[in-house]
C-alpha positions as CSV (number, residue, x, y, z in Angstrom):
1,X,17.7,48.2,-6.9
2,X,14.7,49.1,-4.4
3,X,12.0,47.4,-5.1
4,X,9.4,49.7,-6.7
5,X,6.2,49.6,-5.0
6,X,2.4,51.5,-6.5
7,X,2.2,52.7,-2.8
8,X,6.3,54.2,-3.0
9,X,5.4,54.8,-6.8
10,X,2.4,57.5,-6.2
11,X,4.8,58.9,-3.2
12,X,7.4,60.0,-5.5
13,X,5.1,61.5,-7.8
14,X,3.5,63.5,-5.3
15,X,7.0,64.7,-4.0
16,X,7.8,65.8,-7.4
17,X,4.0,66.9,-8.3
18,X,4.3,64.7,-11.4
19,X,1.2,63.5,-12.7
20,X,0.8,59.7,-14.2
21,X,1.4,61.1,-17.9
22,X,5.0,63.6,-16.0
23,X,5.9,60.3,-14.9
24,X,5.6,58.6,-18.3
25,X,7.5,61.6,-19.8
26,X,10.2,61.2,-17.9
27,X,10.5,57.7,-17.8
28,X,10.1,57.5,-21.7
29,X,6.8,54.8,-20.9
30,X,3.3,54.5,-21.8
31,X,1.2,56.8,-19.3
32,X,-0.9,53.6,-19.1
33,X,2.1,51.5,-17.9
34,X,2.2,53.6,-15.4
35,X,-1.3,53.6,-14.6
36,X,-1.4,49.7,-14.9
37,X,1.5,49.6,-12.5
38,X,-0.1,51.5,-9.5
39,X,-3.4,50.0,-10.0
40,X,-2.0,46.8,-9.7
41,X,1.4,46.6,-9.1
42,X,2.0,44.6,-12.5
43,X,5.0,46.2,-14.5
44,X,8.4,44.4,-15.7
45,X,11.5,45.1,-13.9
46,X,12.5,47.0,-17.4
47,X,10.1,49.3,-16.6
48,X,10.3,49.5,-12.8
49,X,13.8,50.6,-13.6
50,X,13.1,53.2,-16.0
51,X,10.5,55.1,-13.9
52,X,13.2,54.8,-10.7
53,X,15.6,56.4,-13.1
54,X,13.4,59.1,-13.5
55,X,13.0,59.4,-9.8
56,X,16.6,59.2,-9.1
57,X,17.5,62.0,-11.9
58,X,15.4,64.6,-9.6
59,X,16.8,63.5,-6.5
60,X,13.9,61.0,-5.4
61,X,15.4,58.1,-3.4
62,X,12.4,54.9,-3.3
63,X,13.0,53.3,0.5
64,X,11.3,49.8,1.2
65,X,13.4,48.8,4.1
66,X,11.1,49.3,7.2
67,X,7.8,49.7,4.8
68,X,7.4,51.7,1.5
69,X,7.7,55.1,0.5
70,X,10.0,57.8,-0.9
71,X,12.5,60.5,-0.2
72,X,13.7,63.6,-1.6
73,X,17.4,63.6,-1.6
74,X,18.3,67.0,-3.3
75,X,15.8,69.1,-4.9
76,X,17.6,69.0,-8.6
77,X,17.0,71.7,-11.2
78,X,14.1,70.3,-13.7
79,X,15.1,71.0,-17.5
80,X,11.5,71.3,-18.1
C-alpha cells in the first residue's frame, strides 16, 4: 500500500475536484477525519486505506516513490 500523504491526499482530490466532505463520501469517513488528516497527517492506517480505496475506484493512483503526489490512471465513470 502507498503510503498516504496530506500533500498526495489534497492532490487526488484536486484531480477528481472532490471536496474534503466528496472525499468523506466516498470513503464512508468523517469529513473531519479527513480534514484532521491533511492538517496534520494524523489518521489510522484503517482510514488511510479507505480514502485510497476511494481514490483507486476513480482511477487515482497515490505515488510516493521519488516524492509525493498523485496520478490519474483512467478517468472512470462516477455513479454520482
Amino acid at each position: 500500500m502507498p503510503n498516504l500523504t496530506p500533500e498526495a491526499n489534497r492532490a487526488a482530490r484536486a484531480l477528481l475536484k472532490w471536496t474534503v466532505r466528496d472525499l468523506a463520501e466516498k470513503a464512508g469517513i468523517a469529513f473531519t477525519t479527513v480534514n484532521r488528516f491533511e492538517l496534520s497527517g494524523t489518521a489510522t492506517e484503517t482510514t488511510k486505506g479507505k480514502m485510497l480505496a476511494a481514490y483507486e475506484t476513480e482511477g487515482v493512483e497515490i505515488l510516493d516513490q521519488n516524492g509525493t503526489g498523485a496520478i490519474l490512471r483512467n478517468q472512470a465513470p462516477s455513479n454520482d
